[in-house]
C-alpha positions in Angstrom: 21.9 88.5 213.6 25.4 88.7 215.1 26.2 91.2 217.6 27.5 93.3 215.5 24.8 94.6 213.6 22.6 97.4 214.2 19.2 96.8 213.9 18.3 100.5 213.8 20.9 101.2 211.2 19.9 98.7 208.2 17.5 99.8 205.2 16.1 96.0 204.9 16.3 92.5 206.1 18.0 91.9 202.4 21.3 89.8 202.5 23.0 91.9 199.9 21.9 94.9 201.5 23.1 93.9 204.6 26.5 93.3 202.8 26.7 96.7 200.7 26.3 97.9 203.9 29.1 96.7 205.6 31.6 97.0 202.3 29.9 98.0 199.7 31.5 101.3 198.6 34.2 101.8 196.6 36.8 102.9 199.5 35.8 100.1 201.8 36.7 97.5 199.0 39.8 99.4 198.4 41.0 99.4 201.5 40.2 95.2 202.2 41.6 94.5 198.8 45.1 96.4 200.0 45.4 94.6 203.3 44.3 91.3 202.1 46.3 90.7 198.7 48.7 93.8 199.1 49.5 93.4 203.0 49.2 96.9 203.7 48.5 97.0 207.3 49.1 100.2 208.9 47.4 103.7 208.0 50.6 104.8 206.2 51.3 101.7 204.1 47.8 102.1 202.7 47.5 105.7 201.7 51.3 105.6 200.1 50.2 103.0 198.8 47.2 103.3 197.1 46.9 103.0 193.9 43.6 104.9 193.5 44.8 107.8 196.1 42.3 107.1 198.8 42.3 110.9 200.9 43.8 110.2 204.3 40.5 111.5 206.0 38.3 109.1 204.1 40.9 106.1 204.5 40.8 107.0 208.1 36.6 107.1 208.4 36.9 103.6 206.0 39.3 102.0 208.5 37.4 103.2 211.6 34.1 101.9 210.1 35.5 97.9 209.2 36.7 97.1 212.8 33.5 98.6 214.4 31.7 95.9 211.9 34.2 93.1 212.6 35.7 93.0 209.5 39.1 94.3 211.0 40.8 94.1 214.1 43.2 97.1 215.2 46.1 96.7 217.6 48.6 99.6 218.4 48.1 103.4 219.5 47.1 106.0 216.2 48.7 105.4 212.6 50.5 103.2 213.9 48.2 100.5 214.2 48.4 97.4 213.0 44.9 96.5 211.1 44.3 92.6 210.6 41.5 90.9 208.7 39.0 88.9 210.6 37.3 85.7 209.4 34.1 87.5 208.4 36.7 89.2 205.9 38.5 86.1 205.0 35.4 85.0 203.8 35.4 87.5 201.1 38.5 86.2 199.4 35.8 84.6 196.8 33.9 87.6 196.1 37.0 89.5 195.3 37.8 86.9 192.9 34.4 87.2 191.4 35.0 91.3 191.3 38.4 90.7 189.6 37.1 88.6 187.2 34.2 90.6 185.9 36.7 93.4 185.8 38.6 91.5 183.2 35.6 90.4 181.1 33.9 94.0 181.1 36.3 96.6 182.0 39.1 97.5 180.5 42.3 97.3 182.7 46.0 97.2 182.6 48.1 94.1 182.1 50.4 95.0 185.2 47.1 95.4 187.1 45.0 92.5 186.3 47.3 90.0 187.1 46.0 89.1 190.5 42.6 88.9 189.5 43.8 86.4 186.5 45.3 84.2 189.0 42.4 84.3 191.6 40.4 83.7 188.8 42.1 80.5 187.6 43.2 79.2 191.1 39.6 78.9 191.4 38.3 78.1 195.0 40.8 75.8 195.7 43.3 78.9 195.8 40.7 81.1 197.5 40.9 78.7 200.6 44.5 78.8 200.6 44.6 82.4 200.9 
């Protein structure tokens, strides 16, 4: 268990629980997916920017919530901070992929939109270690 974690908090000893957790609602992935592959980094940038229209209150709680569980770091006073992914967050770079990819199969989506995940997808992991 890394120090990060709260013992008290968790509803099992589950590994994917203990990821949902962490990122597993919709605005958390939102908000990693902008500042890794859209570098979005400050408060602004990401609600003007989001394509899904993330409510600044709820992009504020999201942010606030991934650096207190490592997966961001924040530098800089208010909305102007500057939000950076971590390692633990790097690491995702392949599960986004995966995401993507079962986005295209199942989901319908737009061909502006899906062209990241149709790269990802076919970089395969030596791309994703690039990133």
């Amino acid at each position: 268990m890394t120090h990060r974690e709260r013992p008290g908090r968790v509803r099992s000893g589950c590994p994917i629980n203990a990821a949902v957790e962490v990122f597993g609602d919709r605005c958390s992935l939102l908000v990693l997916r902008d500042i890794m592959f859209g570098n979005h980094r400050h408060f602004r940038e990401l609600q003007a920017n989001s394509l899904e229209g993330i409510a600044s209150n709820i992009l504020a709680d999201r942010l606030k919530r991934l650096v207190r569980d490592g997966l961001l770091t924040r530098a800089g006073p208010g909305q102007r901070a500057t939000y950076s992914l971590t390692e633990a967050a790097i690491e995702l770079v392949p599960v986004f992929a995966q995401i993507g990819g079962w986005g295209l199969r199942h989901r319908h989506t737009t061909p502006e939109l899906r062209v990241r995940a149709e790269l990802l997808e076919a970089g395969g992991l030596t791309l994703w270690k690039d990133l």
